[in-house]
C-alpha positions in Angstrom: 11.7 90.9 55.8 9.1 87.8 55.9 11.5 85.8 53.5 14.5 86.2 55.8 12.7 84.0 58.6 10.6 81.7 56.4 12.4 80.7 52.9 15.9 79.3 52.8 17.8 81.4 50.0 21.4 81.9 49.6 23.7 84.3 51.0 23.0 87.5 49.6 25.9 89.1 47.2 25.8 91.9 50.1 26.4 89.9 53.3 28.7 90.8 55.0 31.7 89.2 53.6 34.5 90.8 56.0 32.6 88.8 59.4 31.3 85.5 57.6 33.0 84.5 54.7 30.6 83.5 52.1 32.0 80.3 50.9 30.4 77.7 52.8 28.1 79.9 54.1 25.3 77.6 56.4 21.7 78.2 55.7 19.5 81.1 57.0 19.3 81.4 60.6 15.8 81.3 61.8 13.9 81.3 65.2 11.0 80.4 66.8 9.9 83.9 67.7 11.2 85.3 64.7 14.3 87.6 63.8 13.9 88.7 67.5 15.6 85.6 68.6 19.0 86.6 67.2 19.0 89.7 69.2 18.6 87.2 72.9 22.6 87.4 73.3 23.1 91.0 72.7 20.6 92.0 74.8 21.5 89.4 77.5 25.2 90.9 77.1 23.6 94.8 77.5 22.0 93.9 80.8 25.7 91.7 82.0 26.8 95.4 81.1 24.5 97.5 83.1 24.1 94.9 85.8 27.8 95.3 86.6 29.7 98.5 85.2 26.4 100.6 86.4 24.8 98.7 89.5 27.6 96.7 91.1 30.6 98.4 90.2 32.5 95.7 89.0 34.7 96.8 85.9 35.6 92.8 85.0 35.8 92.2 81.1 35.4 88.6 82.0 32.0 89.4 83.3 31.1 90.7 79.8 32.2 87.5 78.5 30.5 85.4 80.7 27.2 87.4 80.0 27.5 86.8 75.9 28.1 83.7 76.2 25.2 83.1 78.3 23.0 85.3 75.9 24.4 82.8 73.0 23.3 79.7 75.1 19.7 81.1 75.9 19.2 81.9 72.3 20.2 78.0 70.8 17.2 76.7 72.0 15.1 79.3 70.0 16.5 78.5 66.8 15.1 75.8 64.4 17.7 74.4 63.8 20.0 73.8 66.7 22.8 72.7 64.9 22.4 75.7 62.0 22.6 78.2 65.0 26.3 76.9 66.5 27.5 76.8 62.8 26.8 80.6 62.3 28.4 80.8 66.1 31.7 79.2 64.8 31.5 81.3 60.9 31.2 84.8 63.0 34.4 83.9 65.2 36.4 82.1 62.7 36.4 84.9 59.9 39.2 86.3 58.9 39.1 90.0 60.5 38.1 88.3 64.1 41.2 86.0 64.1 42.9 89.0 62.6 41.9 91.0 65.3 42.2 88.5 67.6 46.3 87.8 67.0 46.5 91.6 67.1 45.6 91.5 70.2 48.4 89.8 71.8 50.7 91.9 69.9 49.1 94.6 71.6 49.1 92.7 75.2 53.1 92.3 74.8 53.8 96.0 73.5 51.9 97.2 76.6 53.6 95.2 79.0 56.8 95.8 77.9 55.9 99.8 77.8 55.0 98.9 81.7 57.8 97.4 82.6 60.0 99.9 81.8 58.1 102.8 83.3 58.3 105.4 80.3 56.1 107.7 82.6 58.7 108.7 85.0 61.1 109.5 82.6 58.7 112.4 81.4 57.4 113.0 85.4 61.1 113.8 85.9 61.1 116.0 82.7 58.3 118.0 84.2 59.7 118.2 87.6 63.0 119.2 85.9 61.6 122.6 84.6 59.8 123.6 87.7 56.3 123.0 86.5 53.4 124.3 89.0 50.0 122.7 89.5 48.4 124.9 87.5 50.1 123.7 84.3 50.7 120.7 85.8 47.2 119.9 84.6 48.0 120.3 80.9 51.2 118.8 81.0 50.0 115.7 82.6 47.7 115.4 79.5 50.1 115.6 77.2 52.2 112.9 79.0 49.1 110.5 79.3 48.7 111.5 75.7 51.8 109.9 75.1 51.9 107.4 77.2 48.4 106.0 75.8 49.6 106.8 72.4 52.4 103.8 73.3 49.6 101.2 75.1 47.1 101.9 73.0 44.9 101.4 75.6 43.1 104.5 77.6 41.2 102.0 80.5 45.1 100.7 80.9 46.8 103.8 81.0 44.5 105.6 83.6 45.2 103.0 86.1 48.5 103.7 85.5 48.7 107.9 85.5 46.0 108.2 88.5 48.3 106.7 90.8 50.8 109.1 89.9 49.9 111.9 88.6 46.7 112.5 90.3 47.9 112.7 94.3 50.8 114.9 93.1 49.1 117.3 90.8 46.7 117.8 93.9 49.1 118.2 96.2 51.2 120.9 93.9 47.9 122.9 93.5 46.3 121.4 90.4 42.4 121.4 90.6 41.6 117.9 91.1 38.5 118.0 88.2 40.4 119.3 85.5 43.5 116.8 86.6 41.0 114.0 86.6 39.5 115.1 83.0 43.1 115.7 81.7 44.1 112.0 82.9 40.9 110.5 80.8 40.8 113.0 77.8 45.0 111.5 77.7 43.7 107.8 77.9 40.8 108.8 75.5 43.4 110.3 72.8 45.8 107.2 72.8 42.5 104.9 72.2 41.5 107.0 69.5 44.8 107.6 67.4 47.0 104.6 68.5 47.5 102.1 65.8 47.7 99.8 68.4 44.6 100.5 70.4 42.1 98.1 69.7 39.6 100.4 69.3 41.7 101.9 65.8 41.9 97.7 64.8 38.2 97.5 65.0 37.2 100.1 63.4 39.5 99.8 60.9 39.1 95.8 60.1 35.1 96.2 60.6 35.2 98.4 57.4 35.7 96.5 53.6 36.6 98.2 50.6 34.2 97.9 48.0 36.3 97.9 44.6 39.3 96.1 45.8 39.5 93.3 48.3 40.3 93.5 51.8 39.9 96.1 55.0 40.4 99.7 55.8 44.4 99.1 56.3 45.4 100.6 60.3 48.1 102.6 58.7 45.9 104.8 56.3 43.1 104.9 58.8 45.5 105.9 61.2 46.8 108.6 59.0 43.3 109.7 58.0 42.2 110.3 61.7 45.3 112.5 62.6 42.6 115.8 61.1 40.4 114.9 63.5 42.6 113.4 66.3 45.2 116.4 66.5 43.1 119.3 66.7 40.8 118.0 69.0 43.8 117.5 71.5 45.5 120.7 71.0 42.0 122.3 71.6 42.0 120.4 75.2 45.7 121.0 75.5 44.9 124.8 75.9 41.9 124.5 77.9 43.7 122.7 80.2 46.5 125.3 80.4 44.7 128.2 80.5 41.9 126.6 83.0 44.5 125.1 85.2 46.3 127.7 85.9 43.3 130.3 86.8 41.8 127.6 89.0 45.4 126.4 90.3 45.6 126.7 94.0 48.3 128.3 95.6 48.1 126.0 98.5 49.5 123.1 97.3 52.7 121.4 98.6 55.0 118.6 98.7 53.9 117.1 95.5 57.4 116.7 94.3 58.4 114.6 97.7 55.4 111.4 96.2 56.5 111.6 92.8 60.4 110.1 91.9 61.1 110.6 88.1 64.4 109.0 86.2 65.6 111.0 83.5 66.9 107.5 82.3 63.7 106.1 81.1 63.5 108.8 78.8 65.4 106.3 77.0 62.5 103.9 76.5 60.5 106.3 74.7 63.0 105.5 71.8 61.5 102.0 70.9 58.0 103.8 71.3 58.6 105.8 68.6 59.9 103.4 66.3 56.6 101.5 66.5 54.6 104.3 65.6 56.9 105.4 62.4 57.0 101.9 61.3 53.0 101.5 61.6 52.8 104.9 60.0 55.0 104.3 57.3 54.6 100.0 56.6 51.3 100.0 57.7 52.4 96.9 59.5 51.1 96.6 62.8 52.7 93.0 63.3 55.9 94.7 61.9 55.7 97.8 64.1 55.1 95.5 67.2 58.0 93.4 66.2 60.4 96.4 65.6 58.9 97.8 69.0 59.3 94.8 71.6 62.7 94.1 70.2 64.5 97.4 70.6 62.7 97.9 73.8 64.2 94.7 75.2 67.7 95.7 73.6 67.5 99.3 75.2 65.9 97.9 78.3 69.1 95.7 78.9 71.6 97.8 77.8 70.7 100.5 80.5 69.8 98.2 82.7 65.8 99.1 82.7 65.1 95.5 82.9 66.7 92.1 83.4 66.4 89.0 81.3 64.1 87.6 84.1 61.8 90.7 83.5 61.4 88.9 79.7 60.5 85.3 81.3 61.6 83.2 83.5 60.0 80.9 86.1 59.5 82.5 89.6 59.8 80.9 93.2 56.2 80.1 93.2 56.7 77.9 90.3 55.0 79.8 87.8 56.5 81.7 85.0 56.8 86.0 84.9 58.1 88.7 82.5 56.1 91.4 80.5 55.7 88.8 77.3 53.7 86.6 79.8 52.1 89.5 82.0 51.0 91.1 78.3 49.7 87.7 77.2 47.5 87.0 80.2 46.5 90.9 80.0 44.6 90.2 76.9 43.1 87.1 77.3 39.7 88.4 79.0 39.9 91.0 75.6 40.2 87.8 73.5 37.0 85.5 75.3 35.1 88.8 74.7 35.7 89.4 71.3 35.3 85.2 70.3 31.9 86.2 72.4 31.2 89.7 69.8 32.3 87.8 66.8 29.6 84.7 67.4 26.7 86.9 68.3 28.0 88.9 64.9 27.5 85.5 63.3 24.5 84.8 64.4 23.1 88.0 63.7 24.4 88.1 59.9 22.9 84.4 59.8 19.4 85.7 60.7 19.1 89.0 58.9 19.9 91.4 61.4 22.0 93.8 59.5 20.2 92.9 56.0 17.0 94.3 58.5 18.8 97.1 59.5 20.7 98.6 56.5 17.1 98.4 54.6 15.3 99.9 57.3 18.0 102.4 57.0 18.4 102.9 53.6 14.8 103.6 52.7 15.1 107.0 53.5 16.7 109.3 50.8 18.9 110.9 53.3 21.3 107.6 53.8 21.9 107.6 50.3 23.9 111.4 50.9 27.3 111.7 51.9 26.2 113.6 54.5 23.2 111.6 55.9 25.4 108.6 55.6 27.6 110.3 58.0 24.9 111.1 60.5 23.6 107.9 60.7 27.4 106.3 61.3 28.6 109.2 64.0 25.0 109.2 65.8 24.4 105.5 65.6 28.0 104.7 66.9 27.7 107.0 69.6 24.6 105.8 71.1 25.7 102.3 71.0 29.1 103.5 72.4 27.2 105.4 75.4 24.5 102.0 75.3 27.5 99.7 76.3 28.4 102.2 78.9 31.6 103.5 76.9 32.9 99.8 76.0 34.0 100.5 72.9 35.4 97.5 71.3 32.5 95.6 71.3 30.5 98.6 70.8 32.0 98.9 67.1 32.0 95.5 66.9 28.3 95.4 66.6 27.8 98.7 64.9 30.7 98.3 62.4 28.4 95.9 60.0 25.8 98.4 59.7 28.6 101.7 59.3 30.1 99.7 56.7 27.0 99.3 55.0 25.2 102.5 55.2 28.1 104.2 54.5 29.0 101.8 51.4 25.3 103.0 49.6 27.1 106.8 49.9 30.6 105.0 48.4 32.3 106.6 51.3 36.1 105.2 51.6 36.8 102.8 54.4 38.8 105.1 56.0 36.3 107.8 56.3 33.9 105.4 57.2 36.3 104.1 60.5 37.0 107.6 61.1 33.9 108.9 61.5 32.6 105.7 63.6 35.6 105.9 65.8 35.8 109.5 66.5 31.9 109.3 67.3 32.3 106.5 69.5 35.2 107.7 71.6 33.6 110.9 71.6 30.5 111.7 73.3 29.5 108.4 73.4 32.3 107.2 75.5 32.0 109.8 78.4 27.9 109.9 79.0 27.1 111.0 82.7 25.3 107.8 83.5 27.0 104.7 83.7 30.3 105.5 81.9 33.1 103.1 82.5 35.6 105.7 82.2 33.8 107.6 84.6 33.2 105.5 87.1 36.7 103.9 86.7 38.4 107.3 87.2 36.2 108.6 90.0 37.2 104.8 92.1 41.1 106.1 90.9 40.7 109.2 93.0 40.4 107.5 95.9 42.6 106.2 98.5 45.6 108.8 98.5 45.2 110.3 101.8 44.6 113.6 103.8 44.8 116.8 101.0 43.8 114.8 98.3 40.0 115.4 96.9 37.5 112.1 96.5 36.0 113.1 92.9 31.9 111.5 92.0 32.1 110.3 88.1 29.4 112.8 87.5 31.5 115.9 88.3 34.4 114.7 85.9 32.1 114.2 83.5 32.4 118.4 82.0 36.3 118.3 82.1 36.6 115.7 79.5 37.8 118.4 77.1 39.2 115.8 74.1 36.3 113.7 73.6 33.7 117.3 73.9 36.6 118.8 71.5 36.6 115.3 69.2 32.9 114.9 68.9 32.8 119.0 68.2 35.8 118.5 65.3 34.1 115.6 63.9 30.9 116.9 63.8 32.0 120.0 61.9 33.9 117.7 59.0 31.0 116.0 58.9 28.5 118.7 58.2 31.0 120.6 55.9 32.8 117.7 54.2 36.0 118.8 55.2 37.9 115.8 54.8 35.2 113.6 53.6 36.7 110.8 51.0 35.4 108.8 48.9 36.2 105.1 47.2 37.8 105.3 43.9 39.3 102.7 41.5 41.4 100.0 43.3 40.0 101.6 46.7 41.7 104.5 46.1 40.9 108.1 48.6 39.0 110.2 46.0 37.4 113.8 46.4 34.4 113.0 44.6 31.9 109.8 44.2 32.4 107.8 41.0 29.5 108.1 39.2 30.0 105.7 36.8 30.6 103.2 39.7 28.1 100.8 41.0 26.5 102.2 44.3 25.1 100.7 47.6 24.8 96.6 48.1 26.3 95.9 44.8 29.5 97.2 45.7 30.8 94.3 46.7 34.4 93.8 47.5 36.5 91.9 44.3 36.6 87.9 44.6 33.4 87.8 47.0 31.6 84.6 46.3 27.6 84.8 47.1 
């Protein structure tokens, strides 16, 4: 890869066209110490990562930010051509799938907040109290409520600081065992992240992925769709784990969990404008649509039963400033925002200087990457390590790997949507939930903390084995992998095929329709 770093050429018909557009492409990217000098900011970003998820304990997305950003200023100076290096900064963060992505994200923010704001969890706490659960299957229906409730966010990090407060001191206290609460409260965040068409993690894997014989990106909807195989028996799996699991290891000691725990059968009412999202994303494939449709009946019902007040839209406060869920959700997602203009320009400066061109050949040279199969493996296994590499961060984690999924798996002419699939399921799997250093780990073992007298302290390591949906996802995806069950392929206009065209062009020159080199 000599020529990458020494020879100006073009762009390549097969760069990466859905992360820097190729019309008006700047020149090759190329470093003093060679290709090694695009790989400074990712690396300074892994050790912002390790330095304060794993050693300091500080779960700050801004501190992510701050340590790409930092990684892209120690790199400039390597380049040769100072001015080259900024330009492939600004390509990488002004495509069209990052300012996509990026807008999608504060449609997500305000769907979140309103969500929030009207408290859809206590109308299903009450539902549970209502029937007389006990702690022991307490535990699997406080997964299925997080399920839910994540399934509505779209975000599992957001959702666990929202069901450990509650559900956690009252399961305890009722007899649930505090492990297989605290894995039934991630595995529920987990499930949302992974199915949601509003999570960011389903965007991103979706918009990282380009059709091949059509233009455009894997569309959220169809993705979405796709992944329920996977998605849906991998949570009924945990569902009945949980079940049976916490009711032999429910305590019969447990008490006054009901007295901590105040449910409203009124807010049951909120889970109306929840749903209507999801059908409309389902069915338009719309996400903009979906969020539109959800935010206004949720402010409509909100008002109407008297969930929330015009001032809990926005209004200014008596400190000056101004409040309500659509600015709470906006400021919630800037930090998500600086870090992905942060992913997107170390994307661009990687695709400048070869990187992924590097990678996919290195790749690609072995016969096995041009299988269905092999393909696979080299998407799931690749996508988890990076996944469990950036301590469970999985945004930015398929972020990076997405290029090189969408590659590999392009030689194979596996559909976009298999390709996302089998990259997100991967990623939230295993990958997201390694012993050492997970961020939903540690985050839920700090959540366990603080309740009182009765109420067990739990270590991120022990949680670790009762994170039943992403063991179950990794074991369900793992299986269609090796036997093809649901395996898809690209087909004329980007249609889902059974079988490989093979009268189609295959691997780099598959490039998607209207792409300029």
């Amino acid at each position: 890869m000599s020529e990458l770093r020494d020879h100006p050429r073009p762009v390549p018909p097969d760069h990466d066209a859905a992360f820097v557009p190729a019309d008006g492409a700047p020149g090759p990217l190329t470093f003093s110490i060679g290709i090694l000098g695009a790989l400074v900011a990712p690396a300074t970003f892994l050790v912002g990562v390790v330095l304060f998820f794993m050693v300091f304990g500080v779960f700050d997305v801004n501190a992510l930010t701050v340590s790409g950003l930092v990684g892209l200023f120690l790199a400039a100076p390597l380049s040769r051509s100072y001015g080259r290096y900024w330009e492939w900064v600004v390509k990488g963060v002004s495509s069209p799938t990052s300012v996509s992505l990026l807008v999608l994200f504060l449609a997500i923010g305000l769907v979140s907040a309103l969500i929030t704001q009207v408290d859809v969890a206590s109308g299903f706490i009450w539902l549970a109290q209502s029937v007389g659960i006990g702690g022991g299957v307490f535990v699997a229906v406080t997964f299925i409520i997080v399920c839910v409730v994540s399934m509505a966010t779209g975000s599992s990090l957001g959702t666990m600081f929202t069901a450990f407060p509650v559900f956690y001191p009252a399961g305890v206290l009722l007899g649930a065992d505090p492990l297989l609460l605290a894995g039934a409260i991630v595995s529920g965040g987990l499930f949302g992240d992974n199915l949601a068409p509003i999570s960011d993690t389903t965007i991103v894997s979706a918009s990282t992925q380009r059709y091949r014989r059509r233009s455009g990106v894997a569309d959220i909807g169809g993705v979405v769709r796709a992944r329920t195989r996977y998605a849906l028996p991998a949570a009924l799996i945990s569902a009945v784990l949980f079940l049976v699991l916490g009711v032999v290891r429910a305590s019969q000691s447990g008490s006054g969990g009901a007295d901590i725990v105040a449910g409203n059968p009124l807010n049951l009412v909120m889970a109306i404008p929840v749903a209507a999202l999801l059908i409309v994303a389902y069915w338009k494939r719309d996400l903009f649509l979906a969020a539109t449709v959800g935010i206004v009946l949720g402010i409509v019902l909100g008002l109407a039963t008297g969930l929330m007040t015009p001032a809990d839209i926005i209004a200014p406060n008596a400190e000056g400033a101004v409040g309500g869920f659509l600015v709470t959700g906006l400021q919630s997602m800037l930090p998500m925002m600086g870090l992905g203009i942060i992913i997107f320009g170390m994307i661009g400066v990687m695709q400048g200087a070869g990187v992924f061109d590097s990678i996919v050949t290195l790749v690609t040279r072995s016969p096995l990457a041009r299988t269905p199969l092999g393909a696979e493996l080299i998407i799931g296994v690749g996508s988890a390590l990076t996944g469990a590499i950036f301590a469970g961060v999985n945004s930015p984690a398929m972020l990076l790997y997405g290029p090189v999924a969408d590659r590999v798996g392009a030689v194979a002419q596996l559909h976009p949507y298999r390709r996302a699939n089998v990259m997100d399921c991967f990623t939230l799997g295993i990958g997201s939930v390694m012993p050492i250093g997970s961020i939903f780990l540690l985050i839920a073992s700090q959540l366990t903390q603080g309740y009182g007298e009765g109420v067990v302290t739990l270590s991120s390591t022990s949680i670790f084995l009762t994170c039943f949906y992403p063991f179950a996802l990794t074991a369900v995806i793992a299986f269609s992998v090796l036997t093809g069950w649901g395996r898809r392929f690209e087909g004329p206009d980007g249609m889902p095929v059974a079988r490989p065209d093979d009268s189609a062009p295959r691997g780099h020159s598959m490039e998607p329709e209207g792409a300029v080199a």
